[in-house]
C-alpha positions in Angstrom: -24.8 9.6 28.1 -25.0 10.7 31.8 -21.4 12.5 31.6 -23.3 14.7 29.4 -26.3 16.1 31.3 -24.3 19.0 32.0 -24.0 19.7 28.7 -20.3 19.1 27.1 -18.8 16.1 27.7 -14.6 16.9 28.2 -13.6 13.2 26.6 -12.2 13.8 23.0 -11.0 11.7 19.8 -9.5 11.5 16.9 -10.9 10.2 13.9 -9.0 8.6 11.1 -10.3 7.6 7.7 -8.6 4.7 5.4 -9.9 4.6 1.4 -8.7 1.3 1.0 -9.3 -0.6 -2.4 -12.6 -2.4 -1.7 -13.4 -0.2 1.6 -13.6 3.2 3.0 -13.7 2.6 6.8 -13.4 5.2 9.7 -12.7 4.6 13.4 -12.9 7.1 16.4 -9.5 6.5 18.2 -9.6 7.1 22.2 -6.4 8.0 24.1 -5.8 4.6 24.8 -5.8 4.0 20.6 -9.3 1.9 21.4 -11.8 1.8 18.8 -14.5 3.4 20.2 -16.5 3.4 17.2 -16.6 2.7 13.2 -18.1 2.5 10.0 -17.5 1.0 6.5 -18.8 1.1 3.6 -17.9 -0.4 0.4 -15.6 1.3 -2.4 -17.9 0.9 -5.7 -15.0 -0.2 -8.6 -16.6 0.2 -12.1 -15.2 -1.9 -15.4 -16.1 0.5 -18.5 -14.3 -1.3 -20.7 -11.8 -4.8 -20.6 -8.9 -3.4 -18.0 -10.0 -0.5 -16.8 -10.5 -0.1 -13.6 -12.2 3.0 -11.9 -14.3 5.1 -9.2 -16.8 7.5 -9.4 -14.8 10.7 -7.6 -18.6 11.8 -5.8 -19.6 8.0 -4.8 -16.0 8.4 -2.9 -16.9 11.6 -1.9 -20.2 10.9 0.0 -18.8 7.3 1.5 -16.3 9.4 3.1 -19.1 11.4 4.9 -20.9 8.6 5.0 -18.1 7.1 7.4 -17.3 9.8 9.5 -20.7 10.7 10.6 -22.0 7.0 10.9 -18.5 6.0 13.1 -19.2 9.3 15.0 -22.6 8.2 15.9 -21.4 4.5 16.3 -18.9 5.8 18.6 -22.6 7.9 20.5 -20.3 11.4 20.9 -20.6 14.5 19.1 -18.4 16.0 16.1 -17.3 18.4 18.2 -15.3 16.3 20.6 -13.7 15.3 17.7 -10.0 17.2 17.8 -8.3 15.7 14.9 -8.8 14.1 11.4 -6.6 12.0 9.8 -6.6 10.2 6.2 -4.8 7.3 4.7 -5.9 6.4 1.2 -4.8 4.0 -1.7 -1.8 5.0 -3.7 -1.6 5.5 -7.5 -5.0 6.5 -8.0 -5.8 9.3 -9.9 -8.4 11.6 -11.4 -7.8 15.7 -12.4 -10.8 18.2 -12.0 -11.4 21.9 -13.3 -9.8 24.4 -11.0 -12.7 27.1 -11.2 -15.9 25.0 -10.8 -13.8 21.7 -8.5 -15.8 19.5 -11.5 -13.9 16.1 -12.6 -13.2 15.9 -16.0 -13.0 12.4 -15.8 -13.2 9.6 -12.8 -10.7 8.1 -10.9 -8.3 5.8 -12.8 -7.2 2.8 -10.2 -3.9 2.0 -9.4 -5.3 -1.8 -10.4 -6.0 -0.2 -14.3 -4.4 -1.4 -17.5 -5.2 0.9 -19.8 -1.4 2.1 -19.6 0.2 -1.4 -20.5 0.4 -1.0 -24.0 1.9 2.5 -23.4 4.1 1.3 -20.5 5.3 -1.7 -22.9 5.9 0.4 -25.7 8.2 3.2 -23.7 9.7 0.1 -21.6 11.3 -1.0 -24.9 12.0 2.7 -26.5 14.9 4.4 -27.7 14.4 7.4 -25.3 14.6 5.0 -22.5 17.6 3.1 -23.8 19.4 6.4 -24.5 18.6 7.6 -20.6 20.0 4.4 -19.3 22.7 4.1 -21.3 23.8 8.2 -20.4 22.8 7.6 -16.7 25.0 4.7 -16.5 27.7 7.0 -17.7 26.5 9.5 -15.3 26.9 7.1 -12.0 30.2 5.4 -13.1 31.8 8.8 -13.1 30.1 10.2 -10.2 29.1 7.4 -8.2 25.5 8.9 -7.3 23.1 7.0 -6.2 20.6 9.2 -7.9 21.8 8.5 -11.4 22.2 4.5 -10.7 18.5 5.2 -9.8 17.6 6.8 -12.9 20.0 4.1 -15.0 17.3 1.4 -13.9 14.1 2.9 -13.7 11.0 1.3 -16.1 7.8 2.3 -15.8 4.4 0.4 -14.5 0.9 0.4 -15.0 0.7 0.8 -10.9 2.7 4.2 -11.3 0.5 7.1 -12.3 3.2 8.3 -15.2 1.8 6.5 -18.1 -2.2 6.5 -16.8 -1.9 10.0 -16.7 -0.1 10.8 -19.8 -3.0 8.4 -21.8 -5.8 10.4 -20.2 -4.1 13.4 -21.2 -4.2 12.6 -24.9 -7.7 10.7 -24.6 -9.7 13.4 -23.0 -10.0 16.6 -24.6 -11.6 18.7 -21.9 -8.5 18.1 -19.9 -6.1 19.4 -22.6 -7.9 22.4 -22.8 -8.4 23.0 -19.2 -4.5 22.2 -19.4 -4.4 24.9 -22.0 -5.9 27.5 -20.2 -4.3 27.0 -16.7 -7.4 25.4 -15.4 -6.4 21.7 -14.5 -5.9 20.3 -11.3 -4.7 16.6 -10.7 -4.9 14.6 -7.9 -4.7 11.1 -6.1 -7.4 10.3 -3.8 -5.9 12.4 -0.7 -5.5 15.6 -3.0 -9.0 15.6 -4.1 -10.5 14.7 -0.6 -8.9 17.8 0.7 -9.9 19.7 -1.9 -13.4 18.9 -1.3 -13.2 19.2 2.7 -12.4 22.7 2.4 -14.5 23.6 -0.5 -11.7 24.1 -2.7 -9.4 26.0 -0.5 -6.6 24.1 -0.9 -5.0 21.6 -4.0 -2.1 19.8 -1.9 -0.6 16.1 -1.3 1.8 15.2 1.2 5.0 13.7 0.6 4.1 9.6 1.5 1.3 10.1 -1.4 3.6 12.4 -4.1 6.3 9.3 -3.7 4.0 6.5 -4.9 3.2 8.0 -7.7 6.3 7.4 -9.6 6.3 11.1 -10.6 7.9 12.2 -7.8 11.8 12.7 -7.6 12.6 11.4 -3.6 16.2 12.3 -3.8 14.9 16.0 -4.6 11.9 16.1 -2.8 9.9 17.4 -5.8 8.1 16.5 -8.8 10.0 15.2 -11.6 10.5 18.1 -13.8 13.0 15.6 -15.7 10.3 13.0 -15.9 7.5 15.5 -16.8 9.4 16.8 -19.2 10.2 13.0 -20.7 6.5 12.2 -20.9 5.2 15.3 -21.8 3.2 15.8 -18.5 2.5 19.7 -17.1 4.3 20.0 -14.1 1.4 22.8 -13.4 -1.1 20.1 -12.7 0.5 18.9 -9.8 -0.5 19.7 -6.0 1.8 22.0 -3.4 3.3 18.7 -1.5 3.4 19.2 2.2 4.6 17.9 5.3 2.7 14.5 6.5 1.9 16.2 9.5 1.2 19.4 7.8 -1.8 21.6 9.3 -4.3 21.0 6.2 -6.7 23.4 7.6 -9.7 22.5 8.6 -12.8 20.6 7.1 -15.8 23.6 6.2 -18.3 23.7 8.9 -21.6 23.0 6.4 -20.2 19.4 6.2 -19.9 17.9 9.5 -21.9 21.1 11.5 -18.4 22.0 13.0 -14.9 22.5 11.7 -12.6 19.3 12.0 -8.8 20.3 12.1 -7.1 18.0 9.4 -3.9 17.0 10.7 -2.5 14.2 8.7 -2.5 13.0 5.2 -0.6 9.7 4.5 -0.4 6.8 1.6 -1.9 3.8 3.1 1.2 1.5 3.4 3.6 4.5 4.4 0.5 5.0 7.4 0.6 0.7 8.2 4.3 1.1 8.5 3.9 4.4 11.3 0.8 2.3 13.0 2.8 -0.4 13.4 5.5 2.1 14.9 8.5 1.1 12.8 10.0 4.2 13.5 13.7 2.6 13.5 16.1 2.2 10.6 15.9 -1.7 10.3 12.3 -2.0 11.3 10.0 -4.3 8.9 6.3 -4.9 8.0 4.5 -7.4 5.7 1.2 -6.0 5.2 -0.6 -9.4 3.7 -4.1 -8.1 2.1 -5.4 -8.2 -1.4 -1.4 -8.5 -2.2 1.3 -8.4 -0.2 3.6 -5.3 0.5 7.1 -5.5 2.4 8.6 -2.5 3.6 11.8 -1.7 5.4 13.0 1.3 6.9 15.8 3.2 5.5 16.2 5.5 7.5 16.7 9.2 6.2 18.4 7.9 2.8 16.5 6.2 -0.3 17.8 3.3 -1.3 18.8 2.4 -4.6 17.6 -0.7 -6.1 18.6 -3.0 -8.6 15.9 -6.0 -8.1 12.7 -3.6 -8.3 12.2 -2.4 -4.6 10.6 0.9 -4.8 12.0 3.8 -2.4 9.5 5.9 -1.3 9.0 8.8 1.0 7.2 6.7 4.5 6.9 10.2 5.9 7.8 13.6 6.7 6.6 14.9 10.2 8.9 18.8 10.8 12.6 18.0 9.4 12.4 14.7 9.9 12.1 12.5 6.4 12.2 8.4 6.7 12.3 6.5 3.9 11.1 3.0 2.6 11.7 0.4 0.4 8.7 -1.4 -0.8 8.5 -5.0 -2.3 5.3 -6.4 -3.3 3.5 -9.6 -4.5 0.1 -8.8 -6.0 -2.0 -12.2 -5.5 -2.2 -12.8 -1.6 -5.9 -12.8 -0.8 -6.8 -12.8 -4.7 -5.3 -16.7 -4.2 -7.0 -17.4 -1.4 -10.4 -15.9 -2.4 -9.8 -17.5 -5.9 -9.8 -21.0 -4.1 -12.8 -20.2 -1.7 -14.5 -19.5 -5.5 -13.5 -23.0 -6.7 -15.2 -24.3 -3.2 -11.9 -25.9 -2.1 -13.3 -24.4 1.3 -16.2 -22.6 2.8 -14.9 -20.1 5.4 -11.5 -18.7 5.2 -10.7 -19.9 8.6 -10.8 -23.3 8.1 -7.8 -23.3 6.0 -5.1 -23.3 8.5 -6.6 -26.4 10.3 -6.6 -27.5 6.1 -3.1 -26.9 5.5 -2.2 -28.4 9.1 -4.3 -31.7 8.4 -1.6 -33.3 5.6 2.2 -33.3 6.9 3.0 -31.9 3.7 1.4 -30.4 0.2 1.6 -34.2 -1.5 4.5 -32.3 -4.1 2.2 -30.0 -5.3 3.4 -26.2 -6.4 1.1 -23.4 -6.2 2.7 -20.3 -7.9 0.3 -17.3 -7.4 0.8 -14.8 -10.2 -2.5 -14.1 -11.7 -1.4 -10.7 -12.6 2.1 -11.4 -13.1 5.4 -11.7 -10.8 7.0 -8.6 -9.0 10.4 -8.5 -7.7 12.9 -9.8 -7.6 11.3 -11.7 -11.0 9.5 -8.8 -12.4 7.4 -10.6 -15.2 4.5 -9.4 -16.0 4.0 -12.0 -18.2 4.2 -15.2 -15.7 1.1 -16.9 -15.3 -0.6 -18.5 -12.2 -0.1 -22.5 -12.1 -0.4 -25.6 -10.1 1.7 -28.0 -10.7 2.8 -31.8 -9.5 -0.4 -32.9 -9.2 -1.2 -36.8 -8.6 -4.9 -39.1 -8.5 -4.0 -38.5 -4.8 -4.2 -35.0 -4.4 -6.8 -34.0 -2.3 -8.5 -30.5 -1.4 -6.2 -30.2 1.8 -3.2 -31.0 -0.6 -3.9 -27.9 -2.9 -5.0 -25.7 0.1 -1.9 -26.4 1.9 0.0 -25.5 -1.5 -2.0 -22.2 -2.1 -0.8 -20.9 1.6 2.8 -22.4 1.0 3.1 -20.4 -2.0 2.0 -17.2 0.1 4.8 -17.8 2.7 7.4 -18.6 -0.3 6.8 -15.4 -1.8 7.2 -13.6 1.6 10.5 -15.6 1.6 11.8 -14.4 -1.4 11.1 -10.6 -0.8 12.4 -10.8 2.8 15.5 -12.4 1.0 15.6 -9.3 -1.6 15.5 -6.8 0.8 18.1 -8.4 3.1 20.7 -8.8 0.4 19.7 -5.5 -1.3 19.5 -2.8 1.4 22.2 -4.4 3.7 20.5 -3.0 6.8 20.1 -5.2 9.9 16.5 -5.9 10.2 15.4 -5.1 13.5 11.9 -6.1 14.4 9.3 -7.5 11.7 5.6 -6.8 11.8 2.9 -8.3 9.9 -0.7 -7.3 9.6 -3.4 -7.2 6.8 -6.0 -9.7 6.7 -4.4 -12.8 6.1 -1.7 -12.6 8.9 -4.7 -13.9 10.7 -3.9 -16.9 9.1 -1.8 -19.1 11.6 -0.5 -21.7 9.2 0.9 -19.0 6.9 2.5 -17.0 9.7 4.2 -20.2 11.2 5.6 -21.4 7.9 6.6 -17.2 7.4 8.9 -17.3 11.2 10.4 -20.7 10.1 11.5 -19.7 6.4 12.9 -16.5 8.3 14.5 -18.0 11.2 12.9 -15.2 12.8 10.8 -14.2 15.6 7.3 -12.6 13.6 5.1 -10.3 15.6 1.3 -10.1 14.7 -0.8 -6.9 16.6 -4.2 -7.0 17.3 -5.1 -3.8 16.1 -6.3 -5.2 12.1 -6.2 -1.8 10.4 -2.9 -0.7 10.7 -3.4 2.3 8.0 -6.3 3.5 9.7 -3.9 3.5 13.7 -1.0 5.2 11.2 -2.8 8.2 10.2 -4.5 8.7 13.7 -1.4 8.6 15.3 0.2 11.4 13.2 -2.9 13.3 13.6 -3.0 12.6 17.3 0.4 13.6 17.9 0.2 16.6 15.8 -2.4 17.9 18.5 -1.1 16.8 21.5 -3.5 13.8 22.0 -0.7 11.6 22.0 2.4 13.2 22.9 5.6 10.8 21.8 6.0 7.9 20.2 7.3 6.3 23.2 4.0 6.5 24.2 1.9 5.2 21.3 4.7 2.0 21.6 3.5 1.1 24.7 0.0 1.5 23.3 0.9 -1.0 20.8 2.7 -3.6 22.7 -0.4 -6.5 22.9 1.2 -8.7 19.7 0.7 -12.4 19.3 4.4 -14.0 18.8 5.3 -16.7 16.0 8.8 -18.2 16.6 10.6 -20.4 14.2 11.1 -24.1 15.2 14.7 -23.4 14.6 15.5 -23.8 18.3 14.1 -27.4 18.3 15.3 -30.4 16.2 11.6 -30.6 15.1 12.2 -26.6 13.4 15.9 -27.6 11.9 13.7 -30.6 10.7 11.4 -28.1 9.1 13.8 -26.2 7.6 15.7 -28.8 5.7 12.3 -30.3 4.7 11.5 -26.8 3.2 14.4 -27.0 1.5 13.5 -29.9 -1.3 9.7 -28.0 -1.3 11.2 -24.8 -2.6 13.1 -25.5 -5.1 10.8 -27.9 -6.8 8.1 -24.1 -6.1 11.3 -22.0 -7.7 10.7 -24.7 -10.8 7.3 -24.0 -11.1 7.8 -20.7 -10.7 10.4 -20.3 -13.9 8.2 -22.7 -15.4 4.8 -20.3 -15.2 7.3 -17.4 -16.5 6.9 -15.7 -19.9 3.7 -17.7 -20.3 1.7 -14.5 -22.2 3.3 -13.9 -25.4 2.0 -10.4 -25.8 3.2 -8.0 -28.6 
């Protein structure tokens, strides 16, 4: 501490805060984009009843000051050389709170939550529904808009916040009458985090969160007064969305002892995507955690899917709006974790060496949909299987099968979102938790045929919203810069080069289409009303 006998040390940082789905973790980012210090703590989910899934909106509260103050300290400088916050937080979950007193009428409903399914089902199948598609088919075959092609396809999910929040409206009374007399105020994690940091001040979103929620109209930029109006959901509710950049004002002194200026706000894959600067139309990242999420760059259009990419908003920093399209597979680390339950292994890091051990998976499938298939299969109803197995399967056989089946699913999105956007893909960056995982990275370059770059920073959402908060003060002053910040990356390149990769390739070839079998074979496995 001897810079700061005389007093005020001049070094200063910026914090950033990611509410992930099992953490809440803060680091204090130098100019360099080092971590100079950090704290986690765990996000408490609770399980009221079978398929829900929620949080307890003051447990989040204090973990989030929990964070800043112990990563402050961790970091050993003071809150005031702190010049910028920035927050990155799960998407889709939800809770609404009274206006006058800032008390929840409920807690947070997860973007992991079923309670919806039956509803989503139900309107999935109805005659409203039909009707729209069939009119908005009209719509684009005479016009040729995107926008109504968009709204010819769409069916809702449980992971949008539609449906969760039209079922809380007619399960909790309190909110219908706080609804009644103008007194509601709903929000996803972001919203009510800034409402809390400034004591109530201010009931915003920015535009990265307001696209994930499914409620939110990105060819417009604005709610969904179409949507609301379909559902029956109060478009009064909804937050003032903002600019990703915006100035949020600044948190209350009584908190942290001095005022922090908040300077960005951004959905946690949307701030992985700016962390990992894919600034560029073309530009890719595979973020592989609890699931996997593949986005693209689109550039300053939304694209239009027909195979279930979502287009979100990645963010909008002055006039400048980029846009995404997002493809994900839900069971990445649930498969993995699910086979360090079943004591195939001990430590996660052994499985590579595992999967590298056997020259092959012995003709076993893996298919890794414990809560269904996402695009381009979209079926809910698939189940996980294994399948080909033979007396001489061993544990290396099935753990080489289980990280296969990870690298076969990043293979088919890739595929999707090559065919369906049509957009050269420039660079692609993977981070997340299990791109630590060498075998699956490998086996992800060669089913590419493409050079795959891993960085060395782990928390991409965390870098993301720092570096919109650090540029929105100066601390970082282009993105040039925080490039060359980011340019220590660990290459995998596909054996295609060698006779040993065009080897691989064709032996992949056989392996996944007997995974494709299993895969149609695990569909339509729940027959659910």
């Amino acid at each position: 501490m001897g810079s700061q006998r005389n007093g005020f040390n001049k070094e200063t940082f910026v914090l950033s805060v990611d509410v992930g789905t099992t953490l809440i973790r803060c680091h204090v980012y130098d100019k360099q984009a080092t971590i100079r210090g950090s704290c986690t703590t765990k996000v408490v989910l609770l399980y009221p009843e079978v398929g829900h899934v929620e949080m307890d909106p003051d447990t989040l509260w204090k973990g989030f000051i929990t964070v800043v103050k112990g990563a402050v300290q961790d970091a050993g400088v003071h809150m005031r050389q702190i010049e910028a916050l920035g927050i990155s937080t799960q998407r889709g979950t939800f809770t609404t709170w009274n206006r006058k007193t800032g008390v929840p009428f409920h807690n947070f409903i997860s973007w992991q939550d079923q309670r919806a399914a039956d509803l989503v089902r139900s309107w999935n199948r109805s005659c409203t529904m039909k009707t729209i598609h069939g009119v908005m088919k009209v719509v684009y075959f005479l016009t040729r808009q995107k926008r109504s092609l968009a709204a010819s396809l769409i069916v809702f999910s449980t992971q949008h916040v539609t449906l969760r929040l039209a079922w809380a409206l007619t399960h909790y009374k309190q909110v219908r009458q706080a609804i009644d007399e103008g007194n509601c105020c709903f929000g996803t994690i972001d919203t009510w985090l800034l409402y809390k940091l400034t004591k109530g001040r201010i009931h915003v979103t920015d535009y990265s969160n307001a696209s994930a929620t499914g409620i939110f109209d990105s060819y417009q930029m604005c709610w969904s007064g179409f949507l609301c109006s379909v559902v029956s959901l109060p478009l009064a509710i909804f937050p003032k969305v903002e600019n990703t950049d915006h100035d949020f004002g600044s948190t209350d002194p009584s908190i942290f002892g001095v005022a922090i200026p908040i300077k960005s706000v951004m959905a946690d894959q949307q701030a992985a995507m700016f962390g990992e600067c894919c600034f560029d139309v073309g530009d890719v990242k595979i973020t592989m955690g609890t699931g996997t999420f593949m986005d693209i760059n689109t550039g300053s259009k939304p694209h239009t899917s027909v195979a279930g990419l979502y287009p979100l908003v990645g963010w909008k920093i002055g006039s400048e709006v980029v846009y995404l399209a997002e493809g994900n597979a839900a069971d990445t680390g649930t498969a993995i974790k699910w086979a360090q339950e079943l004591e195939l292994f001990s430590d996660v890091k052994e499985t590579s060496d595992m999967a590298y051990s056997v020259s092959d998976s012995d003709g076993v499938c893996f298919v890794p949909s414990f809560s269904g298939l996402q695009a381009p299969l979209n079926d809910p109803k698939a189940c996980a299987s294994l399948m080909g197995l033979k007396p001489s399967t061993t544990k290396r056989h099935l753990v080489r099968a289980i990280l296969e089946s990870v690298a076969f699913r990043n293979k088919q999105l890739y595929e999707t979102m090559h065919r369906e956007t049509n957009i050269p893909i420039t660079t692609i960056r993977v981070d997340g938790g299990v791109s630590a995982n060498d075998f699956i990275m490998q086996l992800t370059a060669d089913l590419f045929g493409r050079k795959i770059a891993r960085p060395h920073h782990h928390e991409m959402s965390c870098l993301g919203a720092a570096f919109v908060a650090g540029l929105g003060v100066g601390f970082w002053k282009s993105r040039e810069e925080l490039k060359k910040l980011q340019s220590t990356d660990e290459e995998f390149l596909p054996h295609v080069a060698s006779e040993e990769g065009a080897g691989a390739r064709q032996e992949y070839t056989s392996v996944l289409q007997s995974w494709e079998r299993a895969l149609r074979r695990s569909m339509n496995w729940y027959s659910k009303p």
